[in-house]
C-alpha positions, -999 to +999 in steps of 0.1 A: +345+892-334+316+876-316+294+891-283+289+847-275+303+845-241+317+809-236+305+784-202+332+783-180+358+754-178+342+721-177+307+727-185+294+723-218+264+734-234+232+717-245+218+724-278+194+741-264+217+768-250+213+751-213+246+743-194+255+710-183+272+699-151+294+671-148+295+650-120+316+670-100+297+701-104+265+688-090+272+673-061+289+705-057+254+724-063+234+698-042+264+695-014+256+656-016+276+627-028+274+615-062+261+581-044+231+602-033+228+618-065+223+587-087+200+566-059+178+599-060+180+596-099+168+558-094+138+571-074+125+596-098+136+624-078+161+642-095+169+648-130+185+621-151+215+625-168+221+630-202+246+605-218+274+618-235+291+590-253+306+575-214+304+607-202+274+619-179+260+654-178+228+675-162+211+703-175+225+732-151+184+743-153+171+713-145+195+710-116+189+744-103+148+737-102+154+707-081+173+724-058+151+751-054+121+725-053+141+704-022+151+746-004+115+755-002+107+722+015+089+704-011+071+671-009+083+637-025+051+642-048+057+674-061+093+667-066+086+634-084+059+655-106+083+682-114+112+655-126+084+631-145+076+671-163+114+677-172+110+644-188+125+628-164+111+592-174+136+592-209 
């Protein structure tokens, strides 16, 4: 028997241990279309995706430090620096 505890249903996991959210889950997060989410993607402003054969996923951490980064009001600069530090320019 294992103490590994499983993501829920539809999120995988990254091989670094890091969830990943479909489509689905983060406009959920973001409450913004997926239309939004890929233009912001195209700017450099949010995190790209990570391809999954056709499938695309986002690391639930990235995700969650962009949202913070957009709650506490942040400037296009310092959101654009945090994504281009996430690696954001794969």
């Amino acid at each position: 028997m294992t103490d590994e505890v499983s993501p829920p249903c539809g999120e995988k996991e990254s091989a670094t241990g890091d969830q990943l959210f479909g489509i689905g889950q983060v406009t959920a997060k973001v409450q913004m279309g997926r239309t939004w989410v890929y233009s912001q993607v195209k700017l450099g402003l949010f995190p790209r995706p990570i391809k999954l054969g056709r499938a695309s996923r986002w690391s639930r951490g990235q995700v969650d430090a962009v949202t913070r980064a957009y709650a506490r009001g942040a400037s296009v600069a310092e959101i654009a620096a945090l994504i281009k530090s996430m690696g954001g320019a794969r």
